[in-house]
C-alpha positions in Angstrom: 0.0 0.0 0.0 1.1 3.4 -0.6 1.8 6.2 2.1 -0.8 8.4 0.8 -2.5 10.1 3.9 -6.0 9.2 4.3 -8.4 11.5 6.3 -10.9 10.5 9.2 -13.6 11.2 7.0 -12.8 9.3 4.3 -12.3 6.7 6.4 -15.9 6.6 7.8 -17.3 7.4 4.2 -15.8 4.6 2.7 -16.6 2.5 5.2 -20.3 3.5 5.1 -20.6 2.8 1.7 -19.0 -1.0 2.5 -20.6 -1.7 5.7 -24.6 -1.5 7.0 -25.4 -0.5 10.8 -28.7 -2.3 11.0 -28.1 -5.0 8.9 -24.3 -5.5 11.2 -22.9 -6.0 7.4 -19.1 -5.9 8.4 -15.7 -5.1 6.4 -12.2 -6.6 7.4 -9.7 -3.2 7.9 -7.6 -4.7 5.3 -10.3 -4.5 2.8 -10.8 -0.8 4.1 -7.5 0.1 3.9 -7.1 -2.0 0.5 -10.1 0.3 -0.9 -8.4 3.6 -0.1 -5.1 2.8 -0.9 -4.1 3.4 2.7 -1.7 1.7 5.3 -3.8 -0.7 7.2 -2.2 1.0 10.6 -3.5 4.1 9.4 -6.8 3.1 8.4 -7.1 1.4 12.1 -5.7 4.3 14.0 -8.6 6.3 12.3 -11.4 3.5 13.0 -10.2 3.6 16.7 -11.3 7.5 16.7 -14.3 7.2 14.9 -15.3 4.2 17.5 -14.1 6.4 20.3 -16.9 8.8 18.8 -19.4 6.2 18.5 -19.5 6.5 14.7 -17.9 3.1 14.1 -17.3 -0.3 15.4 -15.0 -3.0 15.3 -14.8 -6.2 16.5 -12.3 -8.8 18.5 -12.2 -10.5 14.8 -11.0 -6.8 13.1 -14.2 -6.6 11.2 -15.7 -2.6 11.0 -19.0 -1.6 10.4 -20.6 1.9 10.2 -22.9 2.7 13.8 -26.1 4.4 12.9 -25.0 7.3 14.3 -22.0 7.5 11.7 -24.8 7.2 8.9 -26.5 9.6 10.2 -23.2 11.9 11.0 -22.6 11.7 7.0 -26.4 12.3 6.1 -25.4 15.8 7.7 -23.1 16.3 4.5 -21.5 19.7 6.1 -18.7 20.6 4.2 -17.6 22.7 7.5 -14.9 21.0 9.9 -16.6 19.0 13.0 -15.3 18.1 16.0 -16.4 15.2 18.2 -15.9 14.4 21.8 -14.7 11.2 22.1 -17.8 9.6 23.9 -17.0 8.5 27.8 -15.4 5.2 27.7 -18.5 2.2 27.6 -18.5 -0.9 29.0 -18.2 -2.8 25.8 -14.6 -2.6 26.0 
């Protein structure tokens, strides 16, 4: 893979277009980072902020999907700069 930098939000729009929240349709992060032409550490470092902001998940078996509230983040389509606060640490970790 190549070095090319690959932003949060690409990130979480590519994996919104490969992955469902209500039907739990799941992507491998190699797949992701395959698709974007991106370092798979890279790809997983962004994955682990978007999951920190409840807009993606990932499981024990490094499959991602999109959460709903991810879909419904990108429905927003601002072309502004948003920040989100990491969401208090859960007890699913």
């Amino acid at each position: 893979p190549s070095n090319m930098s690959v932003t949060r939000r690409t990130v979480l729009e590519r994996l919104a277009a490969v992955s469902d929240a209500e039907r739990q349709k799941t992507t491998t992060i190699e797949a992701l980072a395959s698709t974007l032409g991106a370092d798979e550490h890279a790809v997983e470092a962004h994955l682990n902020g978007l999951e920190a902001c409840e807009l993606a998940r990932t499981n024990p078996e490094g499959r991602a999907r999109v959460t709903i509230t991810g879909e419904e983040f990108l429905e927003l389509d601002t072309d502004e700069m948003v920040l989100i606060d990491s969401a208090t640490p859960n007890s699913e970790r």
